[in-house]
KOLLUMBA-639182 format. One record per residue (C-alpha): residue number from 1; x, y, z. Coordinates in pm, 1 decimal, decimal comma, m for minus. Layout:
BEGIN
{NUM; {X; Y; Z}} ...
% end
This chain:
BEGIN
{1; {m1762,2; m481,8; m486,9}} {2; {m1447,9; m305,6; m591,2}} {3; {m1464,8; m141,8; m960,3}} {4; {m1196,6; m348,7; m1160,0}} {5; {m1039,6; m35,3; m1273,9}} {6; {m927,4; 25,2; m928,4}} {7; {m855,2; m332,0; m837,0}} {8; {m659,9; m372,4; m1103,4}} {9; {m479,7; m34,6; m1019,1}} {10; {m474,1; m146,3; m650,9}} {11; {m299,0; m458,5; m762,9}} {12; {m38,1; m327,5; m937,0}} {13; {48,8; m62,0; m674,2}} {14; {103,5; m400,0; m454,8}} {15; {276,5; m491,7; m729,7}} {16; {504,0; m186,7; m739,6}} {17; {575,1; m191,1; m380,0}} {18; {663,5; m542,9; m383,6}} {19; {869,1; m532,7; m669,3}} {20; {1023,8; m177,5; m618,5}} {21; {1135,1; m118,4; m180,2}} {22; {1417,4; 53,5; m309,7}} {23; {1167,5; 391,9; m288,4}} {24; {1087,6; 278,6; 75,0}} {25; {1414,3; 217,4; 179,2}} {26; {1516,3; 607,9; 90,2}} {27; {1216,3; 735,6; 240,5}} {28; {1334,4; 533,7; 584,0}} {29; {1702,9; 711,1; 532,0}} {30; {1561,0; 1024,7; 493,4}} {31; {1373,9; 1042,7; 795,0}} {32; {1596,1; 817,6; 986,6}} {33; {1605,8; 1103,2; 1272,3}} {34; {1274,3; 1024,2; 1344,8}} {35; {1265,9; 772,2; 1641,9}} {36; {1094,6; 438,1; 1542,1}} {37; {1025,4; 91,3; 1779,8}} {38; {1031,6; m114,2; 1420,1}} {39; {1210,6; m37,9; 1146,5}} {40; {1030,7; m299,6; 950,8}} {41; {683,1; m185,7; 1108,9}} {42; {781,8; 170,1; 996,5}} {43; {875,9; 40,0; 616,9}} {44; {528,7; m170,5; 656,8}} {45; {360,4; 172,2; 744,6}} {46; {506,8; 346,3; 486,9}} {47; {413,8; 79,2; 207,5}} {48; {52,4; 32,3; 303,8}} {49; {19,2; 379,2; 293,1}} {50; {102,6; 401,5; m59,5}} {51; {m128,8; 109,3; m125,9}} {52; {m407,6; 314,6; 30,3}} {53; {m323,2; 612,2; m169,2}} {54; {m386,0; 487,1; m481,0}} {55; {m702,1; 286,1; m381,4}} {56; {m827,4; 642,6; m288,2}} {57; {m730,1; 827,3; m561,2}} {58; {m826,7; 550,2; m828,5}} {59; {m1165,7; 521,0; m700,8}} {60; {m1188,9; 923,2; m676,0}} {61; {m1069,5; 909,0; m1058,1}} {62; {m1244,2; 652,4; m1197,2}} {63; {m1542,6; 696,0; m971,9}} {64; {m1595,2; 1058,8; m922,1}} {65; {m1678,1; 951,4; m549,9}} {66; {m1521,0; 826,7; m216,9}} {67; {m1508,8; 448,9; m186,8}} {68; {m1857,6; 283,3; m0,4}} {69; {m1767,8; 85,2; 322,8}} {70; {m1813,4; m256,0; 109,6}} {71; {m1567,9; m120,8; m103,4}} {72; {m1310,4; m25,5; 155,3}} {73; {m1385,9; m356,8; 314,5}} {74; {m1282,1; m548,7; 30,0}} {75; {m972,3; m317,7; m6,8}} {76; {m905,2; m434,6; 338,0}} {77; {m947,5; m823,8; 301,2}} {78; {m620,3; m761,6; m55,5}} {79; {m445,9; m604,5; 189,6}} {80; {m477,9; m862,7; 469,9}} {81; {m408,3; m1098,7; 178,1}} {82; {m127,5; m971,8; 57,8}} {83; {19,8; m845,7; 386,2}} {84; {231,4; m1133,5; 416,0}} {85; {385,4; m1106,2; 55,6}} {86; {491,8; m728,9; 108,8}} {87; {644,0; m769,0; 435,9}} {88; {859,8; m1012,1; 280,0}} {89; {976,8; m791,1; 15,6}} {90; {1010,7; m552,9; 267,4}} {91; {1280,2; m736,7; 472,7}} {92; {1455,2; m833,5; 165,6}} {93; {1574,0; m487,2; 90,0}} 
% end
């Protein structure tokens, strides 16, 4: 099970992103000369990555450790979650 420290920490990075594509949306200008298929998988990409980073580094933080495979499992099942919620923001920028 996830430490609540970095759930809650996870959550509000979702939070953040979902709340806050402007960030994204610069990051996509900027490297607009890099060829993408999806612009909105690319955004997607982009956004899930920053939900990952902080999952990492919180648990490194608060933990003093890499996160166990149940704990990157249950990272996995808020993303899938919430998935739908920041691809919506996403399209809304």
């Amino acid at each position: 099970m996830i430490d609540a420290r970095v759930k809650k920490a996870v959550l509000g990075k979702i939070d953040e992103t979902v709340s806050n594509t402007g960030e994204i949306k610069k990051i996509q200008e900027n490297l607009g000369h890099i060829p993408v298929d999806n612009r909105d998988d690319f955004a997607f990409g982009i956004a899930i990555g920053r939900i990952y980073n902080s999952f990492h580094y919180q648990t490194r933080r608060a933990l003093k450790r890499n996160a166990t495979e149940a704990e990157f499992a249950e990272f996995l099942d808020i993303l899938a979650k919430k998935a739908g919620e920041i691809r919506q923001a996403l399209k809304q920028q």
